[in-house]
C-alpha positions as CSV (number, residue, x, y, z in Angstrom):
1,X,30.0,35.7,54.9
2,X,32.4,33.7,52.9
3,X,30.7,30.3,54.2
4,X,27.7,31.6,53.4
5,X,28.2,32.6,49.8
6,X,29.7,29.2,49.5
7,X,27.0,27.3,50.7
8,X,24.4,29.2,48.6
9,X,27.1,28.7,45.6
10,X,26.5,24.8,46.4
11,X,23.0,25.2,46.6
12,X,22.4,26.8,43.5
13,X,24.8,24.2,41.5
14,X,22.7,21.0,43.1
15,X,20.0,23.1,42.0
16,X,20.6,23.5,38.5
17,X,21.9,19.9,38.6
18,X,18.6,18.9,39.7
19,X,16.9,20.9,37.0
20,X,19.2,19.2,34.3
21,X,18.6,16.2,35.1
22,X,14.8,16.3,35.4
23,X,15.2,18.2,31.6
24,X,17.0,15.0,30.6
25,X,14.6,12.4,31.8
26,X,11.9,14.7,30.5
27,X,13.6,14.6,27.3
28,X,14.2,11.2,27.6
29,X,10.5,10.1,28.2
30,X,9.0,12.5,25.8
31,X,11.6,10.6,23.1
32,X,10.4,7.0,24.2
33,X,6.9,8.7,24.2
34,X,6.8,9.6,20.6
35,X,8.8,6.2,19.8
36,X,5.9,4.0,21.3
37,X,3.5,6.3,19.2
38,X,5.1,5.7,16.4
39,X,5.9,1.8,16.6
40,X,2.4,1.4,18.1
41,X,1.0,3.0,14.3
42,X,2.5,0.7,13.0
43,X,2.0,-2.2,14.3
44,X,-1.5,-1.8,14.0
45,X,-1.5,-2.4,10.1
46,X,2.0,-4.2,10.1
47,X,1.1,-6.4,13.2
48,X,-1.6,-8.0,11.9
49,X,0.0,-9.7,9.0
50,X,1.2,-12.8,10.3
51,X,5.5,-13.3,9.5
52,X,5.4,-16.5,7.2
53,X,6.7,-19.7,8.8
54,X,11.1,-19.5,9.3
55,X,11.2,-22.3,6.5
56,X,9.1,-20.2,4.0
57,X,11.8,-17.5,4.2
58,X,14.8,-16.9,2.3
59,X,17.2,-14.3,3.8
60,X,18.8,-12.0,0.7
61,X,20.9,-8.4,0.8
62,X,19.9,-5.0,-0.7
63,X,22.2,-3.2,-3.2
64,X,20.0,-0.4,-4.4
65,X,16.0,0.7,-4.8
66,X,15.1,1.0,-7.6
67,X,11.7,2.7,-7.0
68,X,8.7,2.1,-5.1
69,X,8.6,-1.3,-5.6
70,X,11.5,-2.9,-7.4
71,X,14.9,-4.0,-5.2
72,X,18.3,-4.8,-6.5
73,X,20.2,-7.7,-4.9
74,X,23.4,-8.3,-3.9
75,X,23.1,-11.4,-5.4
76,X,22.1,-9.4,-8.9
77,X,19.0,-10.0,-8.9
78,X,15.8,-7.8,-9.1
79,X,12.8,-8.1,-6.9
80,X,9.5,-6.9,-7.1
81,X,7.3,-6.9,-4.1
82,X,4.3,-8.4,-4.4
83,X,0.3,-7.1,-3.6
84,X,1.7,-3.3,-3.5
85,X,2.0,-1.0,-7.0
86,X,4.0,2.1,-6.2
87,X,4.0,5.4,-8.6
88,X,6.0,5.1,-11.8
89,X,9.2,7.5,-11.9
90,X,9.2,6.8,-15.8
91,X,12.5,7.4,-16.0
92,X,12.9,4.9,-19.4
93,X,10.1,6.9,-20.9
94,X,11.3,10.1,-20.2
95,X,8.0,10.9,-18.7
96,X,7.0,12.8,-16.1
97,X,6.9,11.0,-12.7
98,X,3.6,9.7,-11.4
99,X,2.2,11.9,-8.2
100,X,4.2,10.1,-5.2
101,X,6.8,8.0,-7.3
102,X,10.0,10.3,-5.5
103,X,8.5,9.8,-2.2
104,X,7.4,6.4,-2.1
105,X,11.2,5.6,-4.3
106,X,12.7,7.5,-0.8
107,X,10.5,6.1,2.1
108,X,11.7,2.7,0.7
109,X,15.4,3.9,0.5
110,X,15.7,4.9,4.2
111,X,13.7,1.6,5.3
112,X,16.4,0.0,3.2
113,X,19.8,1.3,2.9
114,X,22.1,-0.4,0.9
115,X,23.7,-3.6,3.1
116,X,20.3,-4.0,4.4
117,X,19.1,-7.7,5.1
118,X,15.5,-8.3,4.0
119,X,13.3,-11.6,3.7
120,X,11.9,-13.2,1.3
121,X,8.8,-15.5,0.9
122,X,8.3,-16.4,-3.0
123,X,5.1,-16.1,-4.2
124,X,3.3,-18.9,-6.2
125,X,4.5,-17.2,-9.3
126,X,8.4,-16.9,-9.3
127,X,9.0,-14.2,-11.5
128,X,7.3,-11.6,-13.7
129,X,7.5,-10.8,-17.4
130,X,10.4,-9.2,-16.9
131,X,12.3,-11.7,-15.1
132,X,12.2,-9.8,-11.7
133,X,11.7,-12.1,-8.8
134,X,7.9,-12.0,-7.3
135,X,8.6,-11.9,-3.2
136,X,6.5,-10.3,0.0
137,X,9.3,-8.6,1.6
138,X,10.2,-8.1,5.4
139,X,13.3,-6.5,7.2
140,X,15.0,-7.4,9.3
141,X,13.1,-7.8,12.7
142,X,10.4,-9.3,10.7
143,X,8.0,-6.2,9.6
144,X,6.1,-6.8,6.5
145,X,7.2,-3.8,3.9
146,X,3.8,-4.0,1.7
147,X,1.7,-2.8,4.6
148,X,3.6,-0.3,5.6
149,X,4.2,1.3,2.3
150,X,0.3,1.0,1.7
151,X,-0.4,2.6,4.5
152,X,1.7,5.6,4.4
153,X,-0.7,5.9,0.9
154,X,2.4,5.5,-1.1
155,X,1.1,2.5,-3.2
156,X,-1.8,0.5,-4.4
157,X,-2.7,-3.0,-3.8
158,X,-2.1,-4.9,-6.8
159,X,-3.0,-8.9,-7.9
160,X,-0.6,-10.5,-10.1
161,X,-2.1,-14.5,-11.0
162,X,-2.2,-16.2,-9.5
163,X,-1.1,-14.4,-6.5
164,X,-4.7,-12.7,-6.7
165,X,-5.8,-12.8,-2.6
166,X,-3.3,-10.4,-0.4
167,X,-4.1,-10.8,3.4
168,X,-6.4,-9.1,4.7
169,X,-4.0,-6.6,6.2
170,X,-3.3,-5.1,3.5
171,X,-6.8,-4.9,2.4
172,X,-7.3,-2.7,5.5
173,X,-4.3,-0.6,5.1
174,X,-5.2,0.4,2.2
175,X,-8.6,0.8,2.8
176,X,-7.5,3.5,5.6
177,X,-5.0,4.9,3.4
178,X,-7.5,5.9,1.3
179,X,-10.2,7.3,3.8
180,X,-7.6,9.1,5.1
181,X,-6.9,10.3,1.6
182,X,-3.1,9.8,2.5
183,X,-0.4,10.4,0.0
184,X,-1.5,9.3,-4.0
185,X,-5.1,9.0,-2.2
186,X,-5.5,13.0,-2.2
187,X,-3.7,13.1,-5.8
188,X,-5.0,13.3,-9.5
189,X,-3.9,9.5,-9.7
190,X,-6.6,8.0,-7.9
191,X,-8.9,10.3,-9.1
192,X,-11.9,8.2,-10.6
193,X,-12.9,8.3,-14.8
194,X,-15.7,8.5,-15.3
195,X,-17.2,4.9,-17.1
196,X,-18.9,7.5,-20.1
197,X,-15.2,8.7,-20.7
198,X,-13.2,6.1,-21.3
199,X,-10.8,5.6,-24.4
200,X,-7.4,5.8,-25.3
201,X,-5.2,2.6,-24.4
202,X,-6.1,-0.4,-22.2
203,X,-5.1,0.3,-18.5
204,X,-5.1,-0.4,-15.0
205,X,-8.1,2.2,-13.8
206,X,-10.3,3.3,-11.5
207,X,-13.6,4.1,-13.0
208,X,-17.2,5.5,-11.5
209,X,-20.6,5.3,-13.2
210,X,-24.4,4.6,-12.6
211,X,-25.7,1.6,-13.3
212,X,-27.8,1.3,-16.2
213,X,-28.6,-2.8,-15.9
214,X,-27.7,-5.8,-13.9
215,X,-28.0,-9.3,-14.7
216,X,-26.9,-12.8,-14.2
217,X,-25.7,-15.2,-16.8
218,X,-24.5,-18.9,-15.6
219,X,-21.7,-18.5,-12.9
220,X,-21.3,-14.6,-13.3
221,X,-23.0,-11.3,-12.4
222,X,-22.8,-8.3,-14.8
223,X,-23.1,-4.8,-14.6
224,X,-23.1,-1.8,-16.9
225,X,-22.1,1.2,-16.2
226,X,-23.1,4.4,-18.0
227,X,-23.8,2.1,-21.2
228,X,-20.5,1.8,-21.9
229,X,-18.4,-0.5,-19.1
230,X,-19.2,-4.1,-18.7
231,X,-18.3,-5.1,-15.5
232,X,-18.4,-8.8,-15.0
233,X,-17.6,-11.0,-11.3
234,X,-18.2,-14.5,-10.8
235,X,-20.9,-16.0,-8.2
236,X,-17.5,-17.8,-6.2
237,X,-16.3,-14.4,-4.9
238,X,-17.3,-13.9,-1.6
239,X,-17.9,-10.6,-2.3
240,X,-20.5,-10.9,-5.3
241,X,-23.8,-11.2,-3.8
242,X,-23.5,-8.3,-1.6
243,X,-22.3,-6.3,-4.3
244,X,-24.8,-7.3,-7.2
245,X,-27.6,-6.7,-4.5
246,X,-26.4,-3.1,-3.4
247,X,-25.8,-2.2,-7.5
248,X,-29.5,-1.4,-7.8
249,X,-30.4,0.6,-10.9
250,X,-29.2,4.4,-11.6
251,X,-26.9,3.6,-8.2
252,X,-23.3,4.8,-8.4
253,X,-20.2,2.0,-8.4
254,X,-16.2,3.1,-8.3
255,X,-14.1,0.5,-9.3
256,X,-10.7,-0.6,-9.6
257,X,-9.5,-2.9,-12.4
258,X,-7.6,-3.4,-16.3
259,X,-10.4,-1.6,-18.6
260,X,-10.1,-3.7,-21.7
261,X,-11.5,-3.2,-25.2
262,X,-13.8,-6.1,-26.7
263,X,-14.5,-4.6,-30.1
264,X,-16.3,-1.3,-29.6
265,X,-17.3,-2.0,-25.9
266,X,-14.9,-1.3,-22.7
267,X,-14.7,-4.1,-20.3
268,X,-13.7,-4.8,-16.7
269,X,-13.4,-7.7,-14.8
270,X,-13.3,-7.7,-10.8
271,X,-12.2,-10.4,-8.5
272,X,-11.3,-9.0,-5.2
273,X,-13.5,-6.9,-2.3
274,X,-10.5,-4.2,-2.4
275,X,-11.1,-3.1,-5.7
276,X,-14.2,-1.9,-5.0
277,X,-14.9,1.3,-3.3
278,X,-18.5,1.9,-4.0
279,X,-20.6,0.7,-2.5
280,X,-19.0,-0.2,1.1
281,X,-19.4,-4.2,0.7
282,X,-18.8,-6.6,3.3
């Protein structure tokens, strides 16, 4: 009897051996399961953005984010990416925070803690108005930060001149971003004005309207919108036939671009595909 309560004693420890270890390997696989998910999102938006050449990089240190957008180095200087436009925190203002400015501020932080190694490639314009260093930024195994951030929805593209064409990656990440209506894309700040109700002060916007004329006038096309917004796009964009054919009278057109004041008329000038959302344009 003894033997035999030993040998089912044995049994049932090999058992539950065998039934912890298939729980690890379970746990195991499910873990590398929902890791290749993950890495394979994305690289589909990351991916595609080719890693500039080795000699077009310069290899720099994080000290803090700042927000969204903005780095400091270890080297003391700040860095704003370039093609991506995250939610203002305000905080010099006093202001409220933009929808998304904590989030995007944090996403950024945990992609780079402090120590982190980045790279740099420079764009054509060094630095901006306020002396902050103009750089696309990668980490360290090479993944391009701007598409990443705009896909998550926790920024907008954004042209600075001359740097005014951002591959086409981003283009697309974006784009999804905002079918998806991730993040800022299902918030009051990238909710269109309407082109009739413009006024207040000169700003980046995104602005809807029907077309109330179209015409051409030597190497540009215009549009207005809703009688009020001049909207003006030269012939050289590869976008600008398809979009002055498809913005047929009384037809509706959301843009994105600086509204501007030219005496008492509101004007907008577009030179990239991405900023505009309506109509679909190829």
């Amino acid at each position: 009897m003894i033997l035999v309560a030993v040998l089912i004693a044995s049994a049932s420890v090999l058992v539950a051996e065998s039934q912890n270890k298939i729980t690890m390997r379970y746990r195991i696989l499910k873990k590398a399961l929902y890791s290749a998910f993950f890495c394979a999102c994305i690289s589909t938006v990351a991916a595609e953005c080719l890693t500039p050449k080795p000699h077009h990089l310069t290899r720099a240190q994080v000290t803090k984010v700042i927000d969204g957008d903005t780095l400091l180095l270890t080297d003391g200087r700040r860095l704003r990416m370039l093609y991506v436009d995250a939610p203002e925190l305000n905080t010099a203002t006093k202001k409220h925070a933009e929808p998304y400015a904590r989030s995007a501020k944090s996403w950024l932080q945990k992609r780079l803690p402090k120590g982190s190694t980045i790279y740099l490639a420079v764009g054509q314009r060094k630095r901006d108005r306020f002396k902050r260093v103009l750089a696309q930024v990668y980490d360290l195994e090479r993944r391009y930060l701007a598409a990443e951030l705009l896909d998550a929805g926790l920024a907008q593209l954004i042209k600075i001149p001359p740097d005014n064409y951002p591959p086409q990656c981003l283009v697309d990440a974006e784009k999804q971003a905002r079918i998806h209506k991730k993040a800022i894309w299902n918030s009051k700040l990238t909710a269109p004005i309407a082109a009739s109700q413009l006024k207040g002060a000169e700003r980046k916007v995104i602005v809807e309207g029907r077309v109330s004329r179209r015409w051409q006038k030597g190497k540009r096309y215009y549009l207005m919108l809703d009688k009020r917004l001049l909207v003006s796009f030269e012939h050289s964009e590869l976008f600008a036939a398809s979009l002055y054919e498809k913005a047929q009278k009384d037809s509706r057109i959301v843009l994105r671009g600086f509204a501007y004041r030219h005496g008492r008329q509101w004007r907008m000038k577009i030179k990239h595909a991405a900023d505009v959302f309506v109509p679909e344009i190829e």
